[in-house]
N, C-alpha and C positions, 0 to 999 in steps of 0.2 A: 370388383375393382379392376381396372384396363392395365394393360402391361405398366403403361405408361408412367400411371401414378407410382412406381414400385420406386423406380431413381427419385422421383421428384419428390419422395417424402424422406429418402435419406438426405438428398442433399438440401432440406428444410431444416435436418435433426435440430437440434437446441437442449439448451439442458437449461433447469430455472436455475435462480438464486437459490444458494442454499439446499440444495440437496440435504444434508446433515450427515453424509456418508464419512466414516474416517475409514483410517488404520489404527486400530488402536494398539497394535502389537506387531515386532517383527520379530521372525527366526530363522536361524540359522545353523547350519550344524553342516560342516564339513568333514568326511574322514579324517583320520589321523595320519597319512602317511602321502609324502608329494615325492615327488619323482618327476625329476628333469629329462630332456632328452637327450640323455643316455640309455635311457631305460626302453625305448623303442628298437634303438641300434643293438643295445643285446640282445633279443627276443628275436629281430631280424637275422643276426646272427646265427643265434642259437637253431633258429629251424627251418632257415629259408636261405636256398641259392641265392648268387650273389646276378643280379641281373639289373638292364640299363633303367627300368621303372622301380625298380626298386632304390637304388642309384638315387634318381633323383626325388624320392619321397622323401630320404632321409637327409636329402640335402635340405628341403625345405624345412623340413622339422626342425635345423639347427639350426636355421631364421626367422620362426613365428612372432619373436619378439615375447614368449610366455616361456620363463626363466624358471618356472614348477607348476604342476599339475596336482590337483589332490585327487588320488584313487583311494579307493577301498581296501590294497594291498601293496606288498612292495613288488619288485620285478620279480622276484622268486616264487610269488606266489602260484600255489598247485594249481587253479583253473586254469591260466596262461602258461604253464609248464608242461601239459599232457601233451603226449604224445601227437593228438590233434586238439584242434579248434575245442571249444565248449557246446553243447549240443544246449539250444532252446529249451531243452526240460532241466540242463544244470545250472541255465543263466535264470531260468525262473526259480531256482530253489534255493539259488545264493537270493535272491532278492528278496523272495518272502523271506527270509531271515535279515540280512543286514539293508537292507534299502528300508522294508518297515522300523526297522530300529533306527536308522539314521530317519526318518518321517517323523518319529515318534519324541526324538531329542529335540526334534527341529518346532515342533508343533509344542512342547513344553514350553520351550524359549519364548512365543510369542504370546502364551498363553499366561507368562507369567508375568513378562511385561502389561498386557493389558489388563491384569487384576481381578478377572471376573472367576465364574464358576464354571468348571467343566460342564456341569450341566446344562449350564445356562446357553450352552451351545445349539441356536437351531437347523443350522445347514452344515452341509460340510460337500467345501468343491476343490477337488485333487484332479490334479496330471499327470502323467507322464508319457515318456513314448520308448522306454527301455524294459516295460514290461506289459504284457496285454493276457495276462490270465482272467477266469473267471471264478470266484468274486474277486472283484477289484483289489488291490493291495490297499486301499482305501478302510477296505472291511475288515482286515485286519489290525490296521492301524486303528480305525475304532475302538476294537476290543480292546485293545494295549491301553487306550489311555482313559478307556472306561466311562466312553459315551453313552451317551442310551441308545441302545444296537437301531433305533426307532427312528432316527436323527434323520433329516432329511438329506439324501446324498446326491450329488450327480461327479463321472469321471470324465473327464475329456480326452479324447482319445485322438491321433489325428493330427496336433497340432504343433509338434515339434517344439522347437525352441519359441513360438510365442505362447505353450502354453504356461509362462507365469502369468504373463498378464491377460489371458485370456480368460484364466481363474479367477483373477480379479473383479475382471469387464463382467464376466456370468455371474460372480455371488454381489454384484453393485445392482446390474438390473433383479436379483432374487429379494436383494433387501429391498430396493422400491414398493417391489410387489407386497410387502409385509406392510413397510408404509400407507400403504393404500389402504391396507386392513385393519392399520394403525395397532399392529402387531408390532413385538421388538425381533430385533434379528442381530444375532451375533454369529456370524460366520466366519467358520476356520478354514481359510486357503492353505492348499498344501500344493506342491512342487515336489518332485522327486526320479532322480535319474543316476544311473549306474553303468554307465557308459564303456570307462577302462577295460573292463573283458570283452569288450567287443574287440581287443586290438587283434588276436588271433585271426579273429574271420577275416577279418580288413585285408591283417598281412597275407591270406591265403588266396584274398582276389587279387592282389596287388601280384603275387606270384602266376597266379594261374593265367589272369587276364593282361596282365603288363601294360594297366593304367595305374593313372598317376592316380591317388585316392589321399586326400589329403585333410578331411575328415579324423584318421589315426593318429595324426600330428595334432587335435585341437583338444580332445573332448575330453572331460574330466567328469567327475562323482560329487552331489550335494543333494541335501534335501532342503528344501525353507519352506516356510510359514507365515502366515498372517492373521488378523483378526479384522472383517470388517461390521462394521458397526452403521444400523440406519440412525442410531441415537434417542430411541424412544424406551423410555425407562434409563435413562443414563445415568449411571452410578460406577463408572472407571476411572483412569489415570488419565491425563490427557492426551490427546490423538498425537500420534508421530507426523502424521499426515491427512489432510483433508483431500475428497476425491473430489474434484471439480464437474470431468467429462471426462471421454473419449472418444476413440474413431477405431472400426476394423475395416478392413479393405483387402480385396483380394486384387494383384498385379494380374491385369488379363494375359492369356498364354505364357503361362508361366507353372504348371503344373509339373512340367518335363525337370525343371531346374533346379530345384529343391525337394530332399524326400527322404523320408527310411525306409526302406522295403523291407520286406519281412523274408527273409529268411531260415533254414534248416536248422543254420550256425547263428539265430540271435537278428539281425537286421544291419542291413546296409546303410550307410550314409550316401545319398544325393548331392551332389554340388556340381553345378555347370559354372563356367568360368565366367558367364553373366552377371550371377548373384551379388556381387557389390557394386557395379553399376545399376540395376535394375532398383538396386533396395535405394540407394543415395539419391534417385529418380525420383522416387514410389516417397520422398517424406516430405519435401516440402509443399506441395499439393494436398496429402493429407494434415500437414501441419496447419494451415491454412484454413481449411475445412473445418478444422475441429475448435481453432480459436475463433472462428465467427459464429460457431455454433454452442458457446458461451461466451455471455451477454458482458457476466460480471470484467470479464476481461478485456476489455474493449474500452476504449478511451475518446471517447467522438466518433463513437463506431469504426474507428481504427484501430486493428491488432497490434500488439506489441511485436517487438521482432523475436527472433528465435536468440538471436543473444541475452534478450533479461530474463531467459530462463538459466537453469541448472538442469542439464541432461541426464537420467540413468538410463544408457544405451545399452541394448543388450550385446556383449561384444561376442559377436558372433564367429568373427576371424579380421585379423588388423587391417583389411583393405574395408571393411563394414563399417570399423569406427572414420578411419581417416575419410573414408567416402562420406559418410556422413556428416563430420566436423566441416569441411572441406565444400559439401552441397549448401548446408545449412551456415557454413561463415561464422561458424563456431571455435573456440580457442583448444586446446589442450586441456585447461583450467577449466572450461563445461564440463568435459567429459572424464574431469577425473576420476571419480570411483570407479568409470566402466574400463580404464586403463589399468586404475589399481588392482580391479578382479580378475581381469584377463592377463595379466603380468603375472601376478602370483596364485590363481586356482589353475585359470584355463575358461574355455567354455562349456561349463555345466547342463548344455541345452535349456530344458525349462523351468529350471533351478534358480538358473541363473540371475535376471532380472531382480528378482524381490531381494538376493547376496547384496545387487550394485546400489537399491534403493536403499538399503541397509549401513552398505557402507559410505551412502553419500551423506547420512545424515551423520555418522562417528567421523568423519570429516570435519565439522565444526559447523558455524556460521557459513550460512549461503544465500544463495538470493531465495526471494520470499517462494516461488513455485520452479516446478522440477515438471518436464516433461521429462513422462516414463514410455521407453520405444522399444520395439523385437519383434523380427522376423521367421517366418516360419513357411513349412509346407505350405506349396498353394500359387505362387509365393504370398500368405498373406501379411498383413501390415499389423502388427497393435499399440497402440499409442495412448497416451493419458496423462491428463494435466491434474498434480497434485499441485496442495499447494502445505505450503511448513508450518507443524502449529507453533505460532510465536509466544512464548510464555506473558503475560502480561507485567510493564517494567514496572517497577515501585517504585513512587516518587517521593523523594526527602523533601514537606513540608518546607521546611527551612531555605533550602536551597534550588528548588524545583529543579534538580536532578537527578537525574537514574538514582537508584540503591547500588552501592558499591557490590552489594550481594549478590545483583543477577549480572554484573557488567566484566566483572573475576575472573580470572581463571576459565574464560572461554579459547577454546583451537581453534586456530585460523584454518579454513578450506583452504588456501591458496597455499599456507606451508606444508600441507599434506601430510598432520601428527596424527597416526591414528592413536584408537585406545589404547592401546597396547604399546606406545611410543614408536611402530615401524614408522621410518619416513620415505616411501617407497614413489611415492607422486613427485618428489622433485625429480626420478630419473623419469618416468613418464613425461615429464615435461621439457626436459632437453632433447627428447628426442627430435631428429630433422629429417622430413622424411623417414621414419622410423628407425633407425641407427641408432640401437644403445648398449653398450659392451659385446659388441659382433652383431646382436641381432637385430635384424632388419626389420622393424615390423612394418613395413611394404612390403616386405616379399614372398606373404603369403597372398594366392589370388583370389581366393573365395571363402567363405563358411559362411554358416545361418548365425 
């Protein structure tokens, strides 16, 4: 095959009708303990000269516009307490312990939503980028929830914050593959990152080097889960969501911009002051691409706009969402849930995504398809058109109208009730220029 054909069969791609791909399950699992930024400035404190980049990292911190972070510990905790940094073999040994157990809650959750049998599990594709041991924390996790050690496994390594959905995009094209063989396939996506202990190393370049590193300010602790399903032998709950398409794309020269390097002390975070102009760039040419490369969505062979969707953006740092509300001409009200998770977790890297997919739907009623977006190393792009499964209405013979039973006691998306009665999205939504009780969320410059 000639170079040539390599672009001109991506940008043919296409997806048919009907795929038959769901989610049949979502999970989640957060630590137990959040921590504002306060909790930087004493640690800063506690171990670090007072100097002019330090100065203004913590100036930023107290305008990221994310009001709590969830970690895995509180400020006092002993790995951020020692004398130095956490060395690489102590951040790998907190993780096989508690980031497998947070995987393991999280992987329950979706598992239980979707109704099937642990067994009945035939792939399993996990991420992350806050721990790189060999075997996988994957195969751990296995063991814990008592897979068949046999399970077919792959780990994505590499991909930073788009690896939720990149986990997705690889067990989508893995289920086709079964399809083909008209095999079932029930695949459990997994997510998982432990970010918070990196804050030592961060604070020690930030002291040593007297850059601004702004990464310290963002990143928080999650595991999540999925279940995806090609639909053959179907005997589940019904699907949270159907998978339509997507698009991956890599931003040319763009490698320098975004990254974690790997480290003594755990791994660095990358961010060049680009990254939210480059990303708000990099979406609507891919958006575009991936809506005429399904069919079903097309209207006279006319795409819908980017407004009759519902977004779950990966909120990577508030100049990522704004840049992208803002490129795409999109409201507040699109991108509420990635407001809501970025306001009160933080950014979980590759965690994250599948939290905002999650929380878009406990949000209520919304428009019928949800583009799913996130950026990562590379800088690459991942993108994906679900679309919401609508319960079918029942109609009163009599009166050919709805059943008062499925029309009841539904949450409106736009009043922002979550499960749990928070109502956190109407201050998301005042915000002007990001200004909501002091915090600026403009005034951070970059994140993934």
């Amino acid at each position: 095959m000639s170079p040539s054909a390599v672009p001109e069969s991506i940008a043919d791609d296409h997806f048919e009708r009907n795929l038959s791909l769901s989610l049949l399950g979502l999970g989640v699992e957060y630590p137990p303990y959040r921590v504002g930024s306060e909790a930087l400035e004493i640690l800063a404190q506690r171990f670090y000269p007072t100097s002019a980049a330090l100065k203004k990292v913590l100036s930023i911190n107290r305008f990221t516009g994310i009001e709590t972070r969830a970690t895995i510990g509180e400020v006092d905790h002993p790995l951020v307490n020692q004398p130095n940094a956490p060395t690489i073999k102590q951040l790998n040994d907190f993780f096989r312990q508690e980031g497998v157990r947070l995987s393991v809650n999280a992987c329950k959750k979706a598992v239980e939503e979707w109704g099937g049998r642990i067994k009945d599990i035939t792939h399993i594709v996990s991420t992350t980028c806050t721990n790189s041991a060999n075997p996988g924390f994957d195969h751990f996790v296995i063991k814990e929830l008592g897979i068949n050690c046999n399970v077919e496994k792959i780990l994505l390594h590499g991909v930073g914050c788009s690896g939720g959905l990149a986990a997705i995009r690889t067990a989508a094209n893995l289920a086709l593959g079964s399809t083909y063989r008209k095999k079932p396939a029930r695949i459990l996506v997994l997510a998982c990152e432990i970010s918070s202990l990196l804050v030592r190393s961060e604070l020690d370049s930030i002291n040593e080097e007297q850059q601004t590193r702004i990464g310290v300010c963002l990143f928080s602790d999650c595991a999540s889960s999925a279940i995806l399903s090609n639909g053959i032998s179907e005997d589940e709950n019904e699907p949270v969501y159907e998978v339509l398409g997507w698009r991956h794309e890599i931003i040319n020269d763009t490698a320098e911009d975004l990254g974690f390097d790997v480290d003594p002390l755990g791994w660095k975070v990358v961010l060049s002051p680009r990254v939210p102009s480059l990303s708000a760039k990099a979406v609507e040419p891919a958006f575009q691409n991936m809506l005429n490369s399904i069919p079903e969505l097309l209207k006279a062979n006319i795409p819908p706009s980017a407004a009759e969707f519902d977004w779950a953006l990966h909120p990577g740092g508030s100049l990522i969402i704004t840049g992208v509300e803002q490129a795409m001409k999109l409201t507040q009200e699109h991108l509420r849930a990635s407001y809501d998770i970025y306001m009160n977790y933080g950014n979980s890297s590759s965690a994250t995504i599948i939290s905002v997919m999650n929380r878009l739907r406990e949000m209520g009623d919304g428009r019928d398809h949800v583009v799913a977006c996130a950026f990562g190393p590379g800088i690459a792009l991942e993108m994906m058109v679900l679309r919401r499964h609508k319960p079918q209405v029942e109609m009163n013979i009599d009166t050919a109208e709805p059943s008062d039973t499925l029309s009841t006691n539904r949450t409106s998306a736009v009043n922002g009730i979550t499960a749990n009665g928070d109502n956190t999205l109407n201050t998301a939504l005042t915000m002007t220029n990001g200004s909501t009780s002091g915090n600026g969320l403009s005034t951070v410059q970059n994140g993934e």
